[in-house]
Structures are given as C-alpha cells and as structure tokens.
C-alpha positions in Angstrom: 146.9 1.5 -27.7 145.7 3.7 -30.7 144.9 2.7 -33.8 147.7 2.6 -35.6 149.9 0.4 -32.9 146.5 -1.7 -32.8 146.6 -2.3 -37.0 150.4 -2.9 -36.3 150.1 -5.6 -33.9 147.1 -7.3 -36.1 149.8 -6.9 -38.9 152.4 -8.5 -36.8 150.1 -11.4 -35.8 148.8 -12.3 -39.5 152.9 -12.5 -40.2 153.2 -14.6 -37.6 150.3 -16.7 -38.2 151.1 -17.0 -41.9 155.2 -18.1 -40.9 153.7 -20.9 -38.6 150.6 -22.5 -40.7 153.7 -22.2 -43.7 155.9 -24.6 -41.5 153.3 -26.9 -40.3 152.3 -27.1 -44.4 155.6 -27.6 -45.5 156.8 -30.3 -42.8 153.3 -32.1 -43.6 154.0 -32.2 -47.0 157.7 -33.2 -46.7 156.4 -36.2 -44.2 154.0 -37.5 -47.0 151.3 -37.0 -44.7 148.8 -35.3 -47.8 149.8 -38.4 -49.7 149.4 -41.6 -47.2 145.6 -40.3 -46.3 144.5 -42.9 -49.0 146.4 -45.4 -47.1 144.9 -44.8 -44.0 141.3 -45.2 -45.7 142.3 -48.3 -47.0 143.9 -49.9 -43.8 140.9 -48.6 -42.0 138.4 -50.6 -44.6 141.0 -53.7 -44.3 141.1 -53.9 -40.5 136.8 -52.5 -40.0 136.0 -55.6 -42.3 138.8 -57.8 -40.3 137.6 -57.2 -36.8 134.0 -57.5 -38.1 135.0 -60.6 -39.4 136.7 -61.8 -36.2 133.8 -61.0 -33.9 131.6 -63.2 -36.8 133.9 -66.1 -36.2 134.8 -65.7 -31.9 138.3 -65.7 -32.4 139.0 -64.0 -29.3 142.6 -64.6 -29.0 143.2 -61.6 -32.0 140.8 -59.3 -30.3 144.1 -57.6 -27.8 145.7 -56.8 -31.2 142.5 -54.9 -32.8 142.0 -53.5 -29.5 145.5 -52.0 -29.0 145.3 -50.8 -32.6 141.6 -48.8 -31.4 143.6 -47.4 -28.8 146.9 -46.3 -30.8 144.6 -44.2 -33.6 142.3 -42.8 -30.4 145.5 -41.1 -29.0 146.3 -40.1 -32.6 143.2 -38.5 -33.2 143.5 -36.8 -29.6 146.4 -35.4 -30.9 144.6 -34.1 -34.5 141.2 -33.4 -33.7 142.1 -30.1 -32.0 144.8 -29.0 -34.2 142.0 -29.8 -37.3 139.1 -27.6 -35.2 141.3 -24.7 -35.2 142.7 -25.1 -39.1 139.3 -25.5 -40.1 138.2 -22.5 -38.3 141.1 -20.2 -39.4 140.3 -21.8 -43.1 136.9 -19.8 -43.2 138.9 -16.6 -43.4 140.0 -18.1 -47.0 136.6 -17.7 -48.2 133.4 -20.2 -49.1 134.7 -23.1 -51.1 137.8 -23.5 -49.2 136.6 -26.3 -46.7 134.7 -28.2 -49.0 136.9 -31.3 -48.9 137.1 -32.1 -45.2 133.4 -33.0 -45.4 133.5 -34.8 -48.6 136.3 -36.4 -47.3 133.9 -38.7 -44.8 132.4 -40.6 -48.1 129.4 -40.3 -49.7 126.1 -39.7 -48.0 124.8 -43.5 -46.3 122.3 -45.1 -48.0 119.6 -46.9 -45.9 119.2 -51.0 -46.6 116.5 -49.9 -49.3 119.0 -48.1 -51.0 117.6 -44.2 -50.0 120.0 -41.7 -48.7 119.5 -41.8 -44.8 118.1 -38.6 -44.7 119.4 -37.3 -41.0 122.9 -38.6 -42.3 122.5 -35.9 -45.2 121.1 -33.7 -42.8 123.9 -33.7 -40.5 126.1 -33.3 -43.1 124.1 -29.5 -44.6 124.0 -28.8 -41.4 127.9 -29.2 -40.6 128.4 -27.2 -43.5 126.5 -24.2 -43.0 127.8 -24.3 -39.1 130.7 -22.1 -40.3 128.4 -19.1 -42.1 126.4 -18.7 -45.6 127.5 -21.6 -48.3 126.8 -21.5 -51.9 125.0 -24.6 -53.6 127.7 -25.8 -55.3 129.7 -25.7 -52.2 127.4 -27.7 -50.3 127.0 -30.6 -53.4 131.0 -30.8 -52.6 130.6 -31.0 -48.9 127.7 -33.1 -48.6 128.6 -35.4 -51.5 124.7 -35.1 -53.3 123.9 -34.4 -56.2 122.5 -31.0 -57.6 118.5 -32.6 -57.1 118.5 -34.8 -53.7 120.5 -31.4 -52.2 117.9 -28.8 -53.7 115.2 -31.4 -52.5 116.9 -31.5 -48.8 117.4 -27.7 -48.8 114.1 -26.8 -49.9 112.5 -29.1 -46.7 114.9 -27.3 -44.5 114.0 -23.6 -45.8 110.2 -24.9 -45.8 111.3 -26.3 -41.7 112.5 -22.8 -41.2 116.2 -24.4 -40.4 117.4 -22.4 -43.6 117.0 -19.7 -45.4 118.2 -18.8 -48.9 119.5 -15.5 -51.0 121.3 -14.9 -54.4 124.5 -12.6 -55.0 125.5 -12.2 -58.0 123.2 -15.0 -59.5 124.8 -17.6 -56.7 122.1 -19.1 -54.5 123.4 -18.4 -50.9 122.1 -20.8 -48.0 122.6 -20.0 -44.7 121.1 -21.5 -41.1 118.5 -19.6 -39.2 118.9 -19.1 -35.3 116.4 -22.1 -34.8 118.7 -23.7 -37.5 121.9 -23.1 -35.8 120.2 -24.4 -32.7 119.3 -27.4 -34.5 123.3 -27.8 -35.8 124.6 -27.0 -31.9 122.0 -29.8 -31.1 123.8 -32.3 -33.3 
C-alpha cells in the first residue's frame, strides 16, 4: 500500500468512525440517557443509605431485593465499562480539557473523619488524570475536584516524589507523569 491509498484508508476510517460515534450520540441523547444520569446518582444515594440502613436494623427478609438490584446494575456496568474505556480513549484525540468531566463526575475528593482530604484518594484521582498524557492545571482542578492550593500542594509533593514533572507552554503550567510515575498509576 503506498502512501496515498494508506492516507485514503485512514480517511475512510475517521468517516467511518465519526458516522458511528454520531449515531451512538444521537440515539443516547434521543433515549434521555445524558439527562437521567442525575437520577441514577440520586437512586444510588437512596438505595446505598437504604441497604445500609437495612443491614443496621437485620431485616433480612429485604436483603434478595437489594441483592438482585446489585446484580442488575453489575451486568449494566459490564455492558458500559468497556464501551466508556474506549470513548474515553478515543476522547484524548479531542485535545486536553475534553475528559475533564468523567473524573469530576465521581464527586468531590473524600474527606477523612477529621475532615482532611484523604490524601491517596486525591492521589488516585491526579494520577488517573495524567494516565492519558500531559494535563494542564486547570484541567486537573476540574478532574480531581480541588481547589487551585490543596492541588498545587499535591502536585508539588508528587514533582518533589519524582512521580511528576512540570513545564509551561504558552504560560500554561503542563504536568505530566514520569516513567516511575506511570508505574505508580499502572500500580493503582
């Protein structure tokens, strides 16, 4: 194959791929799926605190129906979970502050019973966000759901760990993950 038939086919394939991702947009949208993920957060909060509450109290006959319900959103999320890896790696061809949202999507960083950020919660989270290549700061406050300090705090312990390093382009602060940094993230 020369080059020309070669920048034809990738031609042919962005086309395709851009038809595709199109449809599966459009029929998500259509299906309200965009709009019910609040839902979902909410009957997730109702029916966490509701089985807690049941195992507080032993009432074991209701357990079947929190148990069936565990198993009904595990299938779902078999389902998802792949088709989300792949989306999520095709939407770093988009550029840097493109993903932001899935990440900030799992809440706010947890705080500990004294009231600190858990600090290998935030961890996790920098780290899950540089996985995919160099992020800018303001992408990671987004992500990781911190503020502009605790996350310069945080970066500046994983630069001084050697887990990060840091540039600027065009006045941005860039932060990307070393090799022993990525190892660290593949660890996780």
């Amino acid at each position: 194959m020369d080059e020309v038939e070669l920048r034809e086919n990738v031609a042919r394939s962005a086309d395709t791929a851009t038809t595709v991702l199109q449809h599966l947009e459009a029929g998500l949208r259509r299906s309200g799926f965009a709009s019910a993920s609040s839902g979902y957060r909410q009957l997730a909060d109702v029916l966490l605190g509701q089985r807690g509450w049941l195992e507080s109290h032993d009432v074991g006959e209701l357990r079947p129906r929190f148990d069936a319900i565990g198993r009904q959103a595990q299938a779902i999320v078999g389902m998802l979970a792949p088709v989300y890896d792949a989306l999520r790696r095709l939407s770093t061809m988009a550029g840097e502050d493109t993903i932001a949202a899935p990440l900030a999507d799992a809440g706010p960083p947890t705080p500990t019973a004294s009231g600190m950020l858990d600090e290998a919660d935030v961890v996790e989270r920098i780290m899950a966000a540089l996985r995919d290549g160099e992020r800018s700061a303001s992408f990671l406050r987004t992500a990781v759901g911190l503020d502009r300090r605790p996350l310069a705090s945080m970066l500046a312990r994983l630069q001084a760990e050697g887990a990060v390093t840091k540039r600027t382009a065009s006045g941005r602060p860039l932060f990307r993950l070393t090799l022993g940094g990525a190892a660290r993230a593949a660890e996780r």
